[in-house]
C-alpha positions as CSV (number, residue, x, y, z in Angstrom):
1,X,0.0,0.0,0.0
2,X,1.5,3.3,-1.4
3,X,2.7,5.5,2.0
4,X,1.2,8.9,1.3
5,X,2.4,11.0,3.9
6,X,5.8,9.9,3.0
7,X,4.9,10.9,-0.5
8,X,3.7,14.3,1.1
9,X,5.5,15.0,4.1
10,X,7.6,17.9,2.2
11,X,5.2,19.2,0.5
12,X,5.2,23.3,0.6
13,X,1.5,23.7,-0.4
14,X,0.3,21.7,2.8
15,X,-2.4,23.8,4.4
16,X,-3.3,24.1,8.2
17,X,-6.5,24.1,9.3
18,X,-8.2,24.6,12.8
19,X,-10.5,21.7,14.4
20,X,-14.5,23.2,13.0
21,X,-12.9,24.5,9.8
22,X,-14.6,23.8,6.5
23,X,-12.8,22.9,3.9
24,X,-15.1,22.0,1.2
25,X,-19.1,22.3,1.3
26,X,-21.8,20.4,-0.7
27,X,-22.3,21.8,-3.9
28,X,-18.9,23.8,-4.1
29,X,-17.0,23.6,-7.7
30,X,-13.2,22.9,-7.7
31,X,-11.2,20.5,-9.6
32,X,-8.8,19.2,-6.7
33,X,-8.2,16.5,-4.1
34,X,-7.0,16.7,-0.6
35,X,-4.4,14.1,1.5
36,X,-4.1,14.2,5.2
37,X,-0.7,14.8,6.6
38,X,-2.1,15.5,10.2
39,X,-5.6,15.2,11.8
40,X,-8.6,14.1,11.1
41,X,-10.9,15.3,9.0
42,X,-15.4,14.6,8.9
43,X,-16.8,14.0,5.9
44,X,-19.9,15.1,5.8
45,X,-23.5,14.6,3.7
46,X,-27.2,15.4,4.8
47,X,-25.9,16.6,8.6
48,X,-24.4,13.0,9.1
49,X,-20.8,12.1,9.4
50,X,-19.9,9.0,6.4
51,X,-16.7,9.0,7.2
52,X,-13.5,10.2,9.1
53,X,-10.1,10.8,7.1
54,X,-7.1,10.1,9.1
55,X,-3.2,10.5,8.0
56,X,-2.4,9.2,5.3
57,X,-5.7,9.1,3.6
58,X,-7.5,11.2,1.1
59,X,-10.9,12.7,0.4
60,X,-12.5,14.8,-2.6
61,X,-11.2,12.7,-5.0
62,X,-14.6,12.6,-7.1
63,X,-13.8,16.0,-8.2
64,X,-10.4,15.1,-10.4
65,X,-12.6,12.6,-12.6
66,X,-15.8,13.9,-13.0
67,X,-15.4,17.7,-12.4
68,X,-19.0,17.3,-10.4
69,X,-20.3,19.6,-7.5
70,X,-19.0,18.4,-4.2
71,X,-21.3,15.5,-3.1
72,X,-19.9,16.3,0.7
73,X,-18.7,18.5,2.9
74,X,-15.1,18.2,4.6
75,X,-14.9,19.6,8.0
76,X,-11.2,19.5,9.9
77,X,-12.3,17.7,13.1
78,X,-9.5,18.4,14.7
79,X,-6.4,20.6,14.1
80,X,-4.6,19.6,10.6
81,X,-2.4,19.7,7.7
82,X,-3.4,18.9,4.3
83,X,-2.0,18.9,1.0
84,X,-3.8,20.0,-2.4
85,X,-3.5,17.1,-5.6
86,X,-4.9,19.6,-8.7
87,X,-5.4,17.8,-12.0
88,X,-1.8,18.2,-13.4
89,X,0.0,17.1,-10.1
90,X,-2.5,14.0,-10.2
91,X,-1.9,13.2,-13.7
92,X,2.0,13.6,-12.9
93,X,1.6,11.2,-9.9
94,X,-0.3,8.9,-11.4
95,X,2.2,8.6,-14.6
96,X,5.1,8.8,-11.9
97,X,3.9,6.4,-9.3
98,X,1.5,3.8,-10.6
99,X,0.6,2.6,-7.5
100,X,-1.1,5.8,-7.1
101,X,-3.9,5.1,-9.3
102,X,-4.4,1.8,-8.0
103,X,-4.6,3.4,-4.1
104,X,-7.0,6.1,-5.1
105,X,-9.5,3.1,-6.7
106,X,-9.0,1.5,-3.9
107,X,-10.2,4.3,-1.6
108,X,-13.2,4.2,-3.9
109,X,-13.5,0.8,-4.0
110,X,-14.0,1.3,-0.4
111,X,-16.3,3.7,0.0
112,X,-18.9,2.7,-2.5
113,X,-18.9,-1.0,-0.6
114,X,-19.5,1.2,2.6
115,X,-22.1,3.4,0.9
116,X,-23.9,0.2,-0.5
117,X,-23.9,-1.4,2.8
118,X,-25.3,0.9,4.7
119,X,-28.0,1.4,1.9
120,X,-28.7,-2.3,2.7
């Protein structure tokens, strides 16, 4: 399993953000993903949490292959540092480190068994 805060760790565009901060609402437009270097974020859809991020994982994902709305929001739960994937750094890490692409299908992998679980 690809390491991502080792990936990240040195990252200069790594953003902090306070426990209650949003980072992304339902509905919002942007073309980039986020990985978790510290904290924990909530991720959040019709006033219920889906789904904590921890280190090392990722979230708004969705928005680098179908350019969609946000389906969530992202709230920091607690204090934390995250870094920004845009299209062209995700295209370069996914030519660069093919395990990348498999990781990030994975993650969604994940969460649509979850989604269509709980739907059960």
């Amino acid at each position: 399993m690809l390491d991502l805060t080792r990936l990240f760790r040195t990252d200069k565009n790594a953003t902090e953000y306070s426990a209650g901060d949003t980072i992304i609402k339902v509905g919002d437009v942007s073309l980039e993903m986020f990985i978790v270097l510290e904290g924990q974020i909530d991720i959040i859809a019709h006033d219920k949490v889906l789904e904590t991020v921890n280190p090392g994982g990722m979230f708004g994902e969705l928005a680098l292959i179908d350019a969609s709305p946000r389906s969530a929001s992202a709230v920091a739960r607690s204090n934390c540092r995250i870094v920004p994937v845009d299209q062209k750094r995700f295209q370069f890490l996914v030519q660069q480190h093919p395990y990348f692409s498999l990781h990030v299908m994975r993650v969604l992998a994940e969460r649509l068994r979850r989604t269509t679980e709980s739907a059960a």
